[in-house]
C-alpha positions in Angstrom: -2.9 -20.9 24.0 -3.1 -17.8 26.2 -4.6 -18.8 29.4 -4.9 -14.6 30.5 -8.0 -12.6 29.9 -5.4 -9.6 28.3 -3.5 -12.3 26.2 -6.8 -13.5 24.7 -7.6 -10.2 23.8 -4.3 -9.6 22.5 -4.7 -12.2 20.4 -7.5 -11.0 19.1 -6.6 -7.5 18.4 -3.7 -9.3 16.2 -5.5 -11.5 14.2 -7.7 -8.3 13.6 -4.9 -5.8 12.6 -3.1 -8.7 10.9 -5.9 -9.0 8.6 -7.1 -5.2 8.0 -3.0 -4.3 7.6 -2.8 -7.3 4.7 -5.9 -6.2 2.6 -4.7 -2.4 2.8 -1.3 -4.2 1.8 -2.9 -5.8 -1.1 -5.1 -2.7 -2.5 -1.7 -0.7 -2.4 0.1 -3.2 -4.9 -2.9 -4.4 -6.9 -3.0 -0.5 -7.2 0.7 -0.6 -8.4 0.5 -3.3 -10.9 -2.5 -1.3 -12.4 -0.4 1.3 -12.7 2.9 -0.6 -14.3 0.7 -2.1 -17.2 -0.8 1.5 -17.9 2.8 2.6 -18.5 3.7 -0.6 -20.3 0.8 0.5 -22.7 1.8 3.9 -22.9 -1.4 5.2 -21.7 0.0 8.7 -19.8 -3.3 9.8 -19.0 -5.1 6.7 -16.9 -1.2 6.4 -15.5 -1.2 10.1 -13.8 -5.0 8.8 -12.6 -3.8 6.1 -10.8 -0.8 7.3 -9.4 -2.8 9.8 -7.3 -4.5 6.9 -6.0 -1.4 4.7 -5.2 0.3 7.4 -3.8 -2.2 7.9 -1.5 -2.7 4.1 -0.8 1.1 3.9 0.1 1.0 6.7 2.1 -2.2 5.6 4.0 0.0 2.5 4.8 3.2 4.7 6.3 0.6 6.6 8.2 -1.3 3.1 10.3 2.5 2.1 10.6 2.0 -1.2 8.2 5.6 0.0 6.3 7.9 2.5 7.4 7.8 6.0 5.7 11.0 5.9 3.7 9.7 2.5 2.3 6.5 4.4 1.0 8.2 7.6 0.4 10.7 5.3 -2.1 7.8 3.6 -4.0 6.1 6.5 -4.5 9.4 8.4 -6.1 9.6 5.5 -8.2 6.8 5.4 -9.5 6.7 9.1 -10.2 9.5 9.1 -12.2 7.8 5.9 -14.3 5.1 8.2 -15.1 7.3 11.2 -15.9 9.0 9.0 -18.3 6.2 8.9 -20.9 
């Protein structure tokens, strides 16, 4: 336990950005299993939808610093190309 005024505070701003930086985590691949079962079922047009949003999801997280840039720049190629693919 931090016995410091600033560590108590620290430890509060982590638990805080812990838990914002995991549910932004979790939108952004809920968002990408969406989009892997709309190209499983072949539907192009919802898949284009939701890659705009995932996209922007992923790069919201590079952005705040929760993954690094080439990380998000990577899925979001990938995923592209899944899409294209249809």
């Amino acid at each position: 336990m931090p016995h410091h005024k600033s560590s108590k505070k620290r430890v509060r701003q982590t638990e805080t950005r812990t838990f914002r930086n995991k549910v932004r985590t979790t939108n952004a691949r809920t968002s990408e299993k969406k989009l892997r079962t709309f190209t499983t079922a072949g539907d192009k047009e919802n898949a284009s939808k939701q890659l705009i949003l995932t996209q922007s999801l992923y790069a919201k997280l590079a952005k705040h610093g929760v993954i690094k840039a080439n990380t998000a720049a990577r899925k979001t190629s990938r995923l592209t190309k899944l899409v294209a693919s249809l």
